[in-house]
ROSEBA-570344 format. One line per 2 residues: number of its first residue (from 1); for each residue x, y, z of C-alpha. Coordinates in steps of 0.5 Angstrom, whole numbers, always signed. Example, Ala and Ser with C-alpha at 12.3 -4.5 7.8 and 13.67 -1.06 7.14 Angstrom:
# ROSEBA-570344
1> +25 -9 +16 | +27 -2 +14
***
This chain:
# ROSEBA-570344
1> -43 -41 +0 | -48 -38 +5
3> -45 -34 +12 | -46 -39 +17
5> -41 -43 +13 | -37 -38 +13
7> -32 -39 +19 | -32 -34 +24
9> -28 -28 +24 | -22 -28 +30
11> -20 -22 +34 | -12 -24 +33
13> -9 -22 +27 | -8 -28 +25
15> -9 -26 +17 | -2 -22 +18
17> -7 -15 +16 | -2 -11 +20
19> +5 -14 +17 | +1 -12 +10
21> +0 -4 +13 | +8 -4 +15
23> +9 -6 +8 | +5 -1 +4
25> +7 +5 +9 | +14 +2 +9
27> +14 +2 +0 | +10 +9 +2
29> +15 +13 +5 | +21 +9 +0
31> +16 +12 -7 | +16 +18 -2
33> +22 +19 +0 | +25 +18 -8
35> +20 +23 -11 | +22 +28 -6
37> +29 +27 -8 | +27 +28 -15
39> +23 +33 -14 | +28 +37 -10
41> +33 +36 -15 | +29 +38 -20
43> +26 +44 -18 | +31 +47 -13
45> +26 +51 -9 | +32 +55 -5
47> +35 +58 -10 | +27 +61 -12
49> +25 +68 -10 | +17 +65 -7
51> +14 +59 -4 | +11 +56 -11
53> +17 +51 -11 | +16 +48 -4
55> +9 +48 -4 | +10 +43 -11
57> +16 +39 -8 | +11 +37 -1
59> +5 +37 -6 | +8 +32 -10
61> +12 +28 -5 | +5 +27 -1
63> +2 +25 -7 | +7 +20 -9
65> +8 +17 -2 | -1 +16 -2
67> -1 +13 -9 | +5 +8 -7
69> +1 +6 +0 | -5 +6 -4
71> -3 +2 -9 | +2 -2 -4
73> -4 -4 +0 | -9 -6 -6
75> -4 -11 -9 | -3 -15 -2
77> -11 -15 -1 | -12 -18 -8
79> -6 -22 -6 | -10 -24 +1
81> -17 -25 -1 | -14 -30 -7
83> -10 -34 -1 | -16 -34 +3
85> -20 -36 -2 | -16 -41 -4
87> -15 -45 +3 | -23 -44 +5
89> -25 -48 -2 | -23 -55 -4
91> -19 -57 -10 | -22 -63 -13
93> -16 -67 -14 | -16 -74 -18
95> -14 -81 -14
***
């Protein structure tokens, strides 16, 4: 298919782009939310004479929160460009 053929993109979010960023942030926060609590428990940083257990607990939990968006938004993006794909190429179908 050349571009020409392709439809034109549209200025409304009819592709649903912005109910796929609630959802990856949504599962972010929830990976982040679970690590912190793990990280917490684990590490116990207030009953430590330095920093070295708050910086582990934030660092961890901003990891967690990044790799879930991260991973949360490439599954929903596959799952789009396949729809998408779907609807914009015939199906042979038998009579």
């Amino acid at each position: 298919m050349t571009e020409s053929e392709l439809p034109q993109p549209d200025l409304l979010d009819t592709g649903g782009r912005l109910r796929r960023l609630f959802v990856a942030t949504f599962l972010g926060a929830a990976a982040a939310v679970a690590t912190y609590l793990v990280a917490d428990a684990a590490v116990q940083p207030e009953k430590q004479l330095t920093t070295g257990g708050y910086k582990f607990v934030f660092f961890f939990t901003a990891l967690a929160g990044a790799t879930g968006f991260s991973i949360a938004q490439a599954v929903q993006a596959l799952f789009a460009k396949r729809r998408a794909d779907r609807e914009r190429i015939p199906s042979a179908r038998l009579r």
